[in-house]
C-alpha positions in Angstrom: 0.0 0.0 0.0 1.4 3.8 -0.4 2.3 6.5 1.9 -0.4 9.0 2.5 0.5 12.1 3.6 -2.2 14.5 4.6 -4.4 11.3 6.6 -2.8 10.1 9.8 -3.8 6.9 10.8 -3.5 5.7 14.9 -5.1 2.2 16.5 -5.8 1.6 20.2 -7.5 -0.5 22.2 -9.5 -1.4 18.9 -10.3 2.4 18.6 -9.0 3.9 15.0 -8.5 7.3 15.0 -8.4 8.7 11.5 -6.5 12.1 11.4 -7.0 14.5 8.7 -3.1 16.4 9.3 -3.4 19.2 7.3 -3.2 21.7 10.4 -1.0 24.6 8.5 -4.7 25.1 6.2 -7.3 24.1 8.7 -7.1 20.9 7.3 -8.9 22.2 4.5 -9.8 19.4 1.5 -7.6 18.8 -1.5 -7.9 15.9 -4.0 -4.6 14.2 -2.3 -6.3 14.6 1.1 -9.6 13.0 -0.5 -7.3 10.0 -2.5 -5.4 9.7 1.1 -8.9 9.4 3.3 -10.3 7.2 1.3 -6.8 4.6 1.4 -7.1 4.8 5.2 -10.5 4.1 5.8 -9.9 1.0 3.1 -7.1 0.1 5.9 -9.7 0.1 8.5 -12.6 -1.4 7.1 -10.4 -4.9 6.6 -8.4 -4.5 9.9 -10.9 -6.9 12.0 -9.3 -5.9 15.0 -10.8 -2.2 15.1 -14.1 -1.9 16.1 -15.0 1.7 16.5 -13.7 4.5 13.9 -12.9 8.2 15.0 -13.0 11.0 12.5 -11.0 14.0 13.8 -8.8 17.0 12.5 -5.5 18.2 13.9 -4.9 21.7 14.9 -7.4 24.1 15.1 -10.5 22.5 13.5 -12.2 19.4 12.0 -12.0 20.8 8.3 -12.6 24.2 6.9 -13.9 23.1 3.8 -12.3 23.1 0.4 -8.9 24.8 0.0 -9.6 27.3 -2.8 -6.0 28.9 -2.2 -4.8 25.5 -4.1 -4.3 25.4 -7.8 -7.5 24.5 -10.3 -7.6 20.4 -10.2 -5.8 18.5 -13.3 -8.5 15.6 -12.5 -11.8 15.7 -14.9 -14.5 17.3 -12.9 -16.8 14.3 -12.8 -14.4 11.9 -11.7 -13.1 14.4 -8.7 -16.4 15.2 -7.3 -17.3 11.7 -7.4 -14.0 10.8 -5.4 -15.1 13.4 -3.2 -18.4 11.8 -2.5 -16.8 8.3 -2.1 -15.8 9.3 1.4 -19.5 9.9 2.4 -19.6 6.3 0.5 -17.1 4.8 2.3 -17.6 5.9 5.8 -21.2 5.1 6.1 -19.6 1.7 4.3 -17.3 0.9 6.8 -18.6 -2.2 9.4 -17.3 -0.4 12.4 -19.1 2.4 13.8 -17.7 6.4 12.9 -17.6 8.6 15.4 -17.0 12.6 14.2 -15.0 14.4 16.7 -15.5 17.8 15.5 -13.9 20.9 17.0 -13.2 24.5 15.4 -14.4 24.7 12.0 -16.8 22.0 10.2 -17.5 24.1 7.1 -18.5 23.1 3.5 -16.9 19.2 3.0 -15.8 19.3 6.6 -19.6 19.3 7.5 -20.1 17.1 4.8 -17.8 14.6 6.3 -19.4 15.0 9.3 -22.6 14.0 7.8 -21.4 10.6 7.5 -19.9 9.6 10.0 -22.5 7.4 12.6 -22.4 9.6 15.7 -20.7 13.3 15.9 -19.3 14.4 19.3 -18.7 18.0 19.0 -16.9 20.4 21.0 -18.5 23.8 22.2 -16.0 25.9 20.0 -17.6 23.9 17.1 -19.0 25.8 14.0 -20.9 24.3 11.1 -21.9 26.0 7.8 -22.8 24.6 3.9 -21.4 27.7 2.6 -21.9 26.4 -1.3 -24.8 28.1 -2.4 -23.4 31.5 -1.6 -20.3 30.8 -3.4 -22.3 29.9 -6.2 -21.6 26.1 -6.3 -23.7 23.5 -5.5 -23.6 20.8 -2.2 -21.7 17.1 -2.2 -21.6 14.5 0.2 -25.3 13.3 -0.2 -26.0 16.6 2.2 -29.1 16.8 0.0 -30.4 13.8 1.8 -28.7 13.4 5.0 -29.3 16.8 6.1 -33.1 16.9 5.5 -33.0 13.5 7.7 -31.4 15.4 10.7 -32.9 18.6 10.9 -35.8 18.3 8.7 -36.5 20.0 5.2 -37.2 23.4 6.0 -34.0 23.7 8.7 -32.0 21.9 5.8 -32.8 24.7 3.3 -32.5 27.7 5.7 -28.9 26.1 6.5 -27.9 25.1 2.5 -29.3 28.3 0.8 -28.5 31.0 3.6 -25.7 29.1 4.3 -25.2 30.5 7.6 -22.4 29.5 10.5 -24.3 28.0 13.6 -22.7 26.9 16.8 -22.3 24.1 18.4 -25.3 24.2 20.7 -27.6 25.3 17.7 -26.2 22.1 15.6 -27.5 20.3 19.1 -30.6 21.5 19.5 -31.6 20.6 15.6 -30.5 17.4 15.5 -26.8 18.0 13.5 -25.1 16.4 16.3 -25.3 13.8 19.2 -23.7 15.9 22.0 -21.6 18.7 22.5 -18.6 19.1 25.2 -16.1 21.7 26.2 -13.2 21.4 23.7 -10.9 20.7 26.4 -12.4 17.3 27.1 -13.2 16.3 23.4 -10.7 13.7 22.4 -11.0 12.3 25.8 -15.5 12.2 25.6 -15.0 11.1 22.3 -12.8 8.1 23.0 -15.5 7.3 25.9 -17.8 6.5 23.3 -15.8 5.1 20.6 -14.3 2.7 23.1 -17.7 1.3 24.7 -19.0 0.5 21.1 -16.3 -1.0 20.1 -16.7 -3.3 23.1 -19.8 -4.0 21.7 -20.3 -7.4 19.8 -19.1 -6.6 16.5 -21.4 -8.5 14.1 -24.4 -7.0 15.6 -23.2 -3.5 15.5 -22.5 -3.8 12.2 -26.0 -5.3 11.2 -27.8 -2.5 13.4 -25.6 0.2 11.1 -26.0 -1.6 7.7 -30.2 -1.8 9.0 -30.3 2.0 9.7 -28.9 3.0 6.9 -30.2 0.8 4.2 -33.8 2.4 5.2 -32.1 5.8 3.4 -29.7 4.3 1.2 -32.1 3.9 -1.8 -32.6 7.3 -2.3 -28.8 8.4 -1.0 -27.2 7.4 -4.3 -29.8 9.3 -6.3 -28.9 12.2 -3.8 -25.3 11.9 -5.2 -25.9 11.7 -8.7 -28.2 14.6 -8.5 -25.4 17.0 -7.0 -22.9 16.0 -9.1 -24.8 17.2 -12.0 -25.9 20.4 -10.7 -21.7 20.6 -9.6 -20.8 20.5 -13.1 -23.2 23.1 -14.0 -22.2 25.4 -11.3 -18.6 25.0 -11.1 -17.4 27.2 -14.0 -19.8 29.6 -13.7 -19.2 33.9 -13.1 -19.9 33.8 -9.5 -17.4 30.8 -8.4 -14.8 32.2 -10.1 -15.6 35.5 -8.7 -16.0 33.9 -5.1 -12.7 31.9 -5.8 -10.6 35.2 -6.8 -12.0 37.3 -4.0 -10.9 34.5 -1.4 -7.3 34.4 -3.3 -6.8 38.1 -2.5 -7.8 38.2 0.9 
């Protein structure tokens, strides 16, 4: 298997704690980050001796979202924004149970990320925000679906189209996450949980995942078709390359 370089990878007392290490740029998302989440979370899924996944960022948050500061993509915009949404695929795959640990900022694909994981833990400095629509681009991660499913519809489409940052106790009280504790006691909260389900008879807490989530999965992948589409009709649009050269010169 290859080096990755922007995914840290750390297994303990069957507890795998998947790093995204790209602290310097708020661990902010770039297609090797994407290519080297998705080669550690293959690792996990066939290492029998993890039962419980955490999904954390190093630093200062969880993930900021994409890194517009990086270079236009060489990869064919179909096939990139489809890698991207193979991580909501391949968490929500995974046999072990994801726990988010999210802290700082969970904005744009960081929230999307958080989306799939099974349970988010996040800390009261926490701030989440699907900033896409004002940027003129268009939501991934199946945050069409599994967005209604938490908060409801109408929450869903004041949060996509207004795009607004909300807190970590507002994210509570609508549903976006399980709990929320002071930042200085996240890692240590977090690995609470991910340690008593992974002390938890594997097979069945597999089944009870794979039965939750088949009851949305029908419609999930229609959900991801659907954005990519209106992804490639958005992304070379006036307004995202206005949005992108305005965040450039800041």
């Amino acid at each position: 298997m290859r080096d990755v370089a922007t995914v840290d990878l750390e297994i303990d007392n069957r507890v795998a704690t998947v790093w995204l290490n790209r602290p310097h740029r708020l661990n902010a998302v770039t297609p090797e980050l994407v290519d080297d989440l998705l080669t550690v979370l293959g690792r996990v899924s066939a290492d029998d001796g993890v039962g419980a996944v955490v999904l954390a960022g190093r630093g200062r948050a969880f993930c900021s979202g994409h890194d517009l500061k990086q270079p236009p993509p060489e990869q064919e915009s179909r096939a990139r924004l489809e890698q991207l949404q193979d991580v909501t695929r391949a968490l929500r795959a995974l046999p072990q149970p994801v726990v988010g640990a999210v802290h700082g900022y969970a904005i744009g694909a960081g929230a999307e990320f958080a989306l799939g994981c099974d349970l988010v833990v996040a800390a009261d400095d926490a701030v989440f925000a699907f900033p896409e629509v004002g940027l003129g681009l268009s939501v991934t991660g199946a945050a069409s679906r599994l967005l209604p499913l938490l908060v409801g519809p109408m929450r869903a489409k004041e949060l996509i189209m207004l795009g607004e940052r909300i807190d970590a106790a507002s994210a509570h009280a609508m549903g976006l996450v399980n709990r929320v504790v002071p930042a200085a006691e996240l890692a240590e909260r977090v690995n609470g949980v991910a340690r008593a389900l992974a002390e938890r008879p594997a097979s069945a807490l597999a089944l009870a995942k794979r039965a939750i989530d088949r009851g949305i999965d029908g419609t999930v992948e229609a959900a991801l078709e659907l954005e990519v589409s209106h992804a490639l009709i958005t992304e070379h649009t006036p307004e995202v390359a206005a949005s992108k050269k305005e965040f450039e010169n800041r």
